[in-house]
N, C-alpha and C positions, 0 to 999 in steps of 0.2 A: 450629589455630585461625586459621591465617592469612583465611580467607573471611569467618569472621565477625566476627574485625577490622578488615577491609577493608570493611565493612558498619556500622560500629559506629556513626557520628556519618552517615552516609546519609540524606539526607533523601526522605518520601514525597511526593514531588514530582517534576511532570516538568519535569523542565531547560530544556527549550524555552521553555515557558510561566512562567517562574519571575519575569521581567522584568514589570514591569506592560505590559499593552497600551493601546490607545485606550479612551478611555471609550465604553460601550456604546451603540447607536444606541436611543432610545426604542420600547419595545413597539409594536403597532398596538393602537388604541384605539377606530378608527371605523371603519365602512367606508367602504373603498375599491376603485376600478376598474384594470383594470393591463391591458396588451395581451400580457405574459407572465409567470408568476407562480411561482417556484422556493423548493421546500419543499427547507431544507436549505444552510445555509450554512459547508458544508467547501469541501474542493478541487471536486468537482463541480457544488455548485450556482454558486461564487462561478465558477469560468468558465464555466457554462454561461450567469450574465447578463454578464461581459464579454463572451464571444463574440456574443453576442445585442445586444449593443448596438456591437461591431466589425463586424457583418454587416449590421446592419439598424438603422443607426442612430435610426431616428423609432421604433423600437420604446419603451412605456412599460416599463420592467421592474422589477419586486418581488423581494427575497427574503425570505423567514419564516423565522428560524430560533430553535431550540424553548431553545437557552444563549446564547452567544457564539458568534460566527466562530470554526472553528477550536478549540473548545475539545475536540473528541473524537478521533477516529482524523486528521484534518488537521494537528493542531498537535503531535501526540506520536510520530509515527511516525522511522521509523531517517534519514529525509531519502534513500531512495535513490531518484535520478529513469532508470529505466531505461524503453528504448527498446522493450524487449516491451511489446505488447498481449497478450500468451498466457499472462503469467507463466512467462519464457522460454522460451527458444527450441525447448527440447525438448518440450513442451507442445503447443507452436504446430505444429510440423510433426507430432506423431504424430495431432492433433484434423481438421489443415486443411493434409493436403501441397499439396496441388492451390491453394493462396491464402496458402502461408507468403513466398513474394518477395514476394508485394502488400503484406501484414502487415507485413512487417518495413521496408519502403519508407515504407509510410504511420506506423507508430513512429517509426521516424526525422527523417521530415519533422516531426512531432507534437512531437520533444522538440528540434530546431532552434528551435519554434515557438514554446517553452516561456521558450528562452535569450532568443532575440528581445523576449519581450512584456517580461520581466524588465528587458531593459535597455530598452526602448521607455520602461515606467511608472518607473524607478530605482528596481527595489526592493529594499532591501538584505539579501539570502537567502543573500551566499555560495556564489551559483552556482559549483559545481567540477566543468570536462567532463572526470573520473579515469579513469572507465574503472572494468573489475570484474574481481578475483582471485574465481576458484573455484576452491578448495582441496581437495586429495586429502587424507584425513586418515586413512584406509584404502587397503589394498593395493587392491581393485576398486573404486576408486574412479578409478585409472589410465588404465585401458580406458574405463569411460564416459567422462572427461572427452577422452579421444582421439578416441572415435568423434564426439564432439560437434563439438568442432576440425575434425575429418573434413571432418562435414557444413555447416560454415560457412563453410568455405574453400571449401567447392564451388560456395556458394550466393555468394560476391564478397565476405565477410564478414573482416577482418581480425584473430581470434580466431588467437591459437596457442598449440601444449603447452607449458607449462614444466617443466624437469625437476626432480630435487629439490634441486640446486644453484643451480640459475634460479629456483626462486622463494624460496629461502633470500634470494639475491643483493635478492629486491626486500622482504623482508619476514621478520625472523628468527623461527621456532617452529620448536621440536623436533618437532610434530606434522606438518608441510608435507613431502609425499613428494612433489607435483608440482600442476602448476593450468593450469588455461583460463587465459589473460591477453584483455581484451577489451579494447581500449585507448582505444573513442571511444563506446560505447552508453551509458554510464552516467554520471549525473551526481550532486554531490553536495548538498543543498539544505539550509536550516535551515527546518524546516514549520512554525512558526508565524508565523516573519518573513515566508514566502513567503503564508500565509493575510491576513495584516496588509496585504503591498504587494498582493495580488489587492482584499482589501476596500475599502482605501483607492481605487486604478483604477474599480472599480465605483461607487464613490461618487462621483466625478471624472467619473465619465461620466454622472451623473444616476442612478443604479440607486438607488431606496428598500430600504434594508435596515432591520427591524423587528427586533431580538435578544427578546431572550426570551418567543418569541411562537411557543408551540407551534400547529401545525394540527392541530385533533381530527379532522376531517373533510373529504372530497375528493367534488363533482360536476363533472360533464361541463364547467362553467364557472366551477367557485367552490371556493372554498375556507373551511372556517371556523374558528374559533379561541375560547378560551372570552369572550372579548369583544367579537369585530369579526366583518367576515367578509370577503375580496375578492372582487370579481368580473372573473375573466378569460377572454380568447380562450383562451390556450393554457397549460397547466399542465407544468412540468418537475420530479418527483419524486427528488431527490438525496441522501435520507436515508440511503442504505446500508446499515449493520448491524440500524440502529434498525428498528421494527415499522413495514413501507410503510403508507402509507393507505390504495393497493392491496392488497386484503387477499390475492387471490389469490396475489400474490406472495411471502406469507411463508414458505412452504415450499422457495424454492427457494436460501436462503439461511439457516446458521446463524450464530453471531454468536460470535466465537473471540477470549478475551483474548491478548495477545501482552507480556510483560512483560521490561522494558528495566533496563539500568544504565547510569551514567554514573560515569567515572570524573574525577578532580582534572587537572590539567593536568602533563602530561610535561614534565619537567625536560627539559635539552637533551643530558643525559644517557643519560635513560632514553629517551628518543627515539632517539638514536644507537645504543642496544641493539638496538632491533628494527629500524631502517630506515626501511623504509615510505615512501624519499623520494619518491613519487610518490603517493604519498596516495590511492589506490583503495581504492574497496567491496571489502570479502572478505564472501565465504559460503563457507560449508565446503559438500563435495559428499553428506552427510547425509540421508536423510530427513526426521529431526531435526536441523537443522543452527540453525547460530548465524550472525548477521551482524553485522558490525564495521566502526566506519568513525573518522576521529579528525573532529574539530570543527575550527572555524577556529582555535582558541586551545590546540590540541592534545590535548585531553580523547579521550579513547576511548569510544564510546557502544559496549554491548556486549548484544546481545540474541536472543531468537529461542528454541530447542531446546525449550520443552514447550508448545504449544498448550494453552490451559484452555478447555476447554464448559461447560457448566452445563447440568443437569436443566431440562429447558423453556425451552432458549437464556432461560435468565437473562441477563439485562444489570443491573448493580448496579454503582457507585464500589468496595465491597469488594469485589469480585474484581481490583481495580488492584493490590492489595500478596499478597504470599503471599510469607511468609518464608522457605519450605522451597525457591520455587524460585527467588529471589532468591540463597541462598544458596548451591542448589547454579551456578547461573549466574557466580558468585564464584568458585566453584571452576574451573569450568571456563576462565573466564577466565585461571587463575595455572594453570592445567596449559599451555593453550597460550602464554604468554607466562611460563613463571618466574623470566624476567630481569628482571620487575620488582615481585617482591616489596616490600611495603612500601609498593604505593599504595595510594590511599583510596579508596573512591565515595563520588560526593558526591552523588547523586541516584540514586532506583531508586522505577519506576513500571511502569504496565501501563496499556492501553489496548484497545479494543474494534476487530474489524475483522469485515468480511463475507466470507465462502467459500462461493463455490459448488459445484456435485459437478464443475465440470470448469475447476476453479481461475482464472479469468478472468472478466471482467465480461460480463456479458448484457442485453440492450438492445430495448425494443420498447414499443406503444404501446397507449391503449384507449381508451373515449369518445370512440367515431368518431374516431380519432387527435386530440384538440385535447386530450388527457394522454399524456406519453411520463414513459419511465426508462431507468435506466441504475443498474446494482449487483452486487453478485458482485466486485466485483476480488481478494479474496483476498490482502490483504497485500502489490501490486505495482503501487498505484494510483496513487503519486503523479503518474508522467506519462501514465499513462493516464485519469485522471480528465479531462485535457482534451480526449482524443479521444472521452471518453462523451457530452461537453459537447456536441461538435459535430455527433456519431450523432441525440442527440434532438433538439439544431434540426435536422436535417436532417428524420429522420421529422414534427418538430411543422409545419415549412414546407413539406414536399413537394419537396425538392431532389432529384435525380438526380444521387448522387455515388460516385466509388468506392466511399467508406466503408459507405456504405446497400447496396451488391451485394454485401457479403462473406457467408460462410457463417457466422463468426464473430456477426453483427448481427441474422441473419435466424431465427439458431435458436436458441430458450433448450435450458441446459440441463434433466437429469432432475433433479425437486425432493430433497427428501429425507423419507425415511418418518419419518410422528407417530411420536410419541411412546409407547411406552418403546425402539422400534425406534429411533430414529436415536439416540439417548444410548447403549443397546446398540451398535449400526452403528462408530461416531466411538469408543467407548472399544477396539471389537475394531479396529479400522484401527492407532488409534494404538499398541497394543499390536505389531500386526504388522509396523506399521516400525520400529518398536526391536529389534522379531528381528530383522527384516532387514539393520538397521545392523552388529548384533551380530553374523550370519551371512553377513559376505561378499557381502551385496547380495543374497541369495537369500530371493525374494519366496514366501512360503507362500500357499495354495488360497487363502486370502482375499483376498490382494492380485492373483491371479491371476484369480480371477472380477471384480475392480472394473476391472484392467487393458481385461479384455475387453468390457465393457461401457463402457467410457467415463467410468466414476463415480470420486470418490475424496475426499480430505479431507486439505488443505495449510493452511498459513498465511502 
């Protein structure tokens, strides 16, 4: 019973967001004109109008957005600010050899980018540069993580093997037989503090933001809503999981709950059980894997391992809780950590994210380009959401930039098949990475024809 005692007084709520925020900005009521006009106020739309007003500053710029700032996948996610644009590294190079140093150049510069604006605006997020433990949790788990090392060290990359004593030494579980150490790519953030100091910049800089002020509808120059309507030059689409305006675009995104725990704050005790003094993101090397990171006040956010879909990419508040995998996520927790029986969770939620078939974000434009987007991140967005930011100003203003040359930018990926095919599709994947886990990493015909083809399904 220990899991679901440790579950017991849990509240359904995300911890992030648990604090009251700003009071809300006033609907749009009339219309209005705007010279850029961004549907969607997460991580991506709120920098795509600070950028937009960093870059171009006599720009008028708007955002719509359909809750609050930050109240969906921005404000509840794990806070990990990693330096892939690929959803790692191994992605990136098997998708885009020939452009993975550009990639991983331009990442990097992107999440410098991220530190900078943070302390530029003061906003207090708890920015931590830790770095990321990926953890062997299986015997072939070894080997990939070596060959990866391998190929990072080749590319000038500061990644190295630790063995199963090294990384005991930085973090104790019985489960840790060895790990990638990455000691400067990754960062650690609080995402809705970080949504808060982006909205509050944006508003400091003149940006009209309208909260609960969905957009029904998108033309070449406008946009409207069930009471108002804007009219502008250029339109930036940064809804993500939600149903685009672009309708064409909904196929090529489905929309994957991911649901989290938090636990009570570590005694100075139970902290000294496990280590961790260096306070890095861990993901195990899984399929299904989990990610963990501690909080500024030392709480363990613990999340990740069953991806949920829904029949007809449902999106619903009720798929946020689900008991059976809360619980087994509980368990899992005190398997990898059973030095510290006896804690509590004090929060346990789920939230909604966007996956595309080729696990990263995709990017491009329509209405004679004066409408662009950017979507797909798959669960790896938080610092990539600023380089999507800056992809569709580029496309909306016509800029000649490295970012705009990549193969990454230029080519969406393949959509996914209607329906009862992609529900079929997603339930036989996930199935087959669980044998795989189970099986020594040996991918069966299924995952071997997706491998080949370039398609798949992450979170």
């Amino acid at each position: 019973m220990l899991a679901e005692e440790a579950l017991a007084h849990a509240k359904p709520a995300v911890y992030w967001l648990d604090e009251p925020g700003p009071d809300p900005c006033e609907p749009l009521h009339r219309n209005e004109k705007a010279d850029l006009a961004v549907v969607g106020g997460g991580y991506t739309g709120l920098w795509t109008a600070l950028r937009a007003k960093e870059r171009y500053p006599h720009l008028d710029v708007v955002i719509l957005e359909a809750a609050t700032c930050g109240s969906a996948a921005s404000g509840r996610n794990g806070g990990f600010c990693d330096a892939s644009l690929t959803h790692g590294y191994g992605n990136g190079l098997a998708r885009w050899p020939d452009e993975i140093d550009a990639m991983e150049r331009l990442g990097l510069e992107n999440l410098e980018a991220i530190g900078a604006t943070i302390t530029q605006y003061g906003i207090d997020c708890h920015w931590e540069r830790t770095g990321e433990l990926t953890v062997a949790t299986a015997p072939h788990h070894l080997d990939e993580l070596a060959e990866e090392v391998s190929a990072r060290q080749a590319a000038g990359q500061k990644a190295r093997f630790l063995d199963q004593a090294e990384v005991q030494a930085e973090v104790a579980s019985p489960t840790y037989l060895g790990a990638l150490a990455e000691p400067s790519r990754t960062a650690l953030v609080e995402p809705a503090n970080l949504v808060r100091g982006l909205r509050q910049a944006c508003l400091d800089l003149g940006v009209r933001i309208y909260e609960n002020t969905p957009a029904t509808s998108l033309g070449q120059n406008s946009l409207l809503t069930a009471t108002a309507s804007i009219q502008a030059d250029r339109i930036a689409l940064a809804s993500n999981a939600f149903p685009s305006l672009l309708r064409r675009l909904r196929p090529y995104t489905v929309p994957v709950y991911d649901l989290v725990l938090m636990t009570e704050p570590l005694s100075t005790a139970q902290l000294a059980s496990i280590g961790w003094q260096h306070r890095q993101g861990i993901g195990d090397a899984s399929n299904l894997f989990h990610y963990y990171r501690l909080t500024r006040d030392n709480r363990i956010l613990w999340g990740g391992y069953e991806p949920l879909y829904s029949f007809g990419s449902k999106i619903h508040e009720s798929l946020e809780q689900r008991d059976s995998i809360h619980t087994m996520l509980a368990r899992h927790f005190f398997a990898t950590f059973p030095q510290l029986e006896g804690l509590r969770f004090t929060h346990r939620w789920g939230g909604v994210i966007d996956t595309s078939t080729r696990f990263c974000a995709f990017f491009g434009k329509a209405y004679s380009g004066h409408v662009a987007y950017a979507l797909g991140y798959t669960g790896l967005g938080v610092a990539a959401t600023r380089f999507g930011a800056d992809v569709m100003l580029d496309l909306l203003y016509d800029e000649d930039t490295d970012r705009r040359r990549l193969q990454l930018v230029r080519r969406r990926p393949m959509p996914f098949p209607p329906e009862p095919l992609r529900y079929a599709g997603i339930k036989l994947t996930k199935w087959s990475m669980a044998r795989a886990d189970a099986h020594a990493g040996h991918r069966n015909l299924w995952l071997r024809t997706l491998d080949r083809l370039g398609l798949g399904f992450d979170f």
